[in-house]
Residue, then its C-alpha position, 0 to 999 in steps of 0.5 A: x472530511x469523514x474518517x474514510x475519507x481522510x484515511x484514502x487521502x493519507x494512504x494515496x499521500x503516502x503511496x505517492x511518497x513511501x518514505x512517509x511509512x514503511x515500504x516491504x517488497x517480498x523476496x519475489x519483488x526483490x528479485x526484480x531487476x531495479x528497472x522492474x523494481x522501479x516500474x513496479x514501484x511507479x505503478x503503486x505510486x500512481x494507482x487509480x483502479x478502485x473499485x468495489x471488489x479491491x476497495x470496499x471501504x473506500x480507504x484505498x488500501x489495496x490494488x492489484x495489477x498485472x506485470x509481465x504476466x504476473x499479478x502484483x498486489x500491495x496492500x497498506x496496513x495501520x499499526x500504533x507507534x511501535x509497531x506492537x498492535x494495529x493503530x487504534x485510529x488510522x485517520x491520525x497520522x500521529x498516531x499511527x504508522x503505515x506499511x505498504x507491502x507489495x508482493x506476488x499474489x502467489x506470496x500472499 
Protein backbone atom coordinates (compact mmCIF):
# COMPACT_ATOMS: atom_id res chain seq x y z
CA UNK A 1 0.00 0.00 0.00
CA UNK A 2 1.47 3.37 -1.18
CA UNK A 3 2.14 5.96 1.74
CA UNK A 4 -1.21 8.04 -0.06
CA UNK A 5 -3.03 5.12 0.39
CA UNK A 6 -2.72 4.34 3.73
CA UNK A 7 -2.69 8.10 5.10
CA UNK A 8 -6.66 8.18 3.04
CA UNK A 9 -7.36 4.81 5.10
CA UNK A 10 -5.97 6.17 8.37
CA UNK A 11 -8.09 9.23 7.99
CA UNK A 12 -11.45 7.61 6.62
CA UNK A 13 -10.72 5.18 9.99
CA UNK A 14 -10.20 7.77 12.04
CA UNK A 15 -13.42 10.28 10.70
CA UNK A 16 -15.53 7.15 11.24
CA UNK A 17 -14.20 6.81 14.88
CA UNK A 18 -12.85 10.73 16.03
CA UNK A 19 -12.11 9.45 19.24
CA UNK A 20 -8.73 8.09 17.55
CA UNK A 21 -7.69 11.87 17.18
CA UNK A 22 -8.71 14.92 18.13
CA UNK A 23 -12.03 16.61 16.88
CA UNK A 24 -12.52 20.85 17.05
CA UNK A 25 -15.93 22.10 16.22
CA UNK A 26 -15.52 26.01 15.89
CA UNK A 27 -17.85 28.38 17.71
CA UNK A 28 -20.21 28.26 14.50
CA UNK A 29 -20.64 24.49 14.97
CA UNK A 30 -21.21 24.71 18.48
CA UNK A 31 -23.65 26.72 18.30
CA UNK A 32 -25.88 24.03 16.89
CA UNK A 33 -28.30 22.31 18.70
CA UNK A 34 -26.75 18.78 19.77
CA UNK A 35 -29.62 16.98 17.09
CA UNK A 36 -27.50 19.30 14.39
CA UNK A 37 -24.37 18.87 16.14
CA UNK A 38 -24.93 14.97 15.80
CA UNK A 39 -26.21 15.36 11.91
CA UNK A 40 -23.37 17.15 11.27
CA UNK A 41 -21.15 15.07 12.75
CA UNK A 42 -22.61 11.52 11.08
CA UNK A 43 -22.27 13.17 7.72
CA UNK A 44 -18.08 13.77 8.19
CA UNK A 45 -18.49 10.36 9.34
CA UNK A 46 -19.47 8.95 6.39
CA UNK A 47 -18.33 11.24 3.65
CA UNK A 48 -17.61 9.92 0.31
CA UNK A 49 -17.60 13.13 -2.39
CA UNK A 50 -13.90 13.15 -3.18
CA UNK A 51 -12.92 14.30 -5.91
CA UNK A 52 -10.36 16.16 -7.59
CA UNK A 53 -11.00 19.77 -6.79
CA UNK A 54 -11.55 18.55 -2.49
CA UNK A 55 -8.85 15.77 -2.64
CA UNK A 56 -6.01 16.08 -4.66
CA UNK A 57 -3.72 14.14 -3.14
CA UNK A 58 -6.10 11.35 -2.56
CA UNK A 59 -5.67 11.42 1.30
CA UNK A 60 -9.11 12.18 1.99
CA UNK A 61 -8.34 14.84 4.30
CA UNK A 62 -10.96 17.63 3.48
CA UNK A 63 -14.93 17.50 2.46
CA UNK A 64 -17.32 20.03 1.98
CA UNK A 65 -21.26 19.74 2.02
CA UNK A 66 -24.32 21.91 2.57
CA UNK A 67 -26.30 21.78 5.87
CA UNK A 68 -29.56 23.73 6.10
CA UNK A 69 -28.26 26.21 3.58
CA UNK A 70 -24.76 26.70 4.82
CA UNK A 71 -21.76 25.08 3.49
CA UNK A 72 -19.64 23.03 6.10
CA UNK A 73 -15.94 21.76 5.57
CA UNK A 74 -13.80 19.56 7.79
CA UNK A 75 -10.46 19.43 7.13
CA UNK A 76 -7.62 16.59 8.84
CA UNK A 77 -4.38 18.13 9.70
CA UNK A 78 -1.16 15.78 10.94
CA UNK A 79 0.97 17.06 13.74
CA UNK A 80 3.93 14.99 15.81
CA UNK A 81 3.20 13.74 19.36
CA UNK A 82 3.13 16.79 21.21
CA UNK A 83 1.36 18.66 18.85
CA UNK A 84 4.57 21.19 18.24
CA UNK A 85 5.21 20.91 14.43
CA UNK A 86 3.52 18.89 11.62
CA UNK A 87 4.16 14.82 11.72
CA UNK A 88 7.24 14.15 9.68
CA UNK A 89 5.44 10.91 8.38
CA UNK A 90 1.53 10.98 8.50
CA UNK A 91 1.02 7.48 7.21
CA UNK A 92 2.69 6.28 10.82
CA UNK A 93 0.18 6.40 13.06
CA UNK A 94 2.51 6.08 16.09
CA UNK A 95 3.99 8.82 15.08
CA UNK A 96 1.60 10.93 14.41
CA UNK A 97 -1.79 12.90 15.86
CA UNK A 98 -4.79 13.77 13.78
CA UNK A 99 -7.12 16.77 14.39
CA UNK A 100 -10.40 16.73 12.36
CA UNK A 101 -11.89 20.42 12.20
CA UNK A 102 -15.03 21.02 11.13
CA UNK A 103 -16.22 24.76 10.73
CA UNK A 104 -18.37 27.08 8.46
CA UNK A 105 -16.77 27.85 5.19
CA UNK A 106 -17.40 31.72 6.61
CA UNK A 107 -14.99 30.35 9.77
CA UNK A 108 -12.17 29.23 7.64
Amino acid sequence: MTNTATIAKLNDTFRANPILGTTILTTGIRNNSSEDIAHIMNKVRNFKDFDEDNNPYGENDFGAFDFKGQKIFWKINYYDRNFEFASPDAANPSITNRVLTVMYADEY
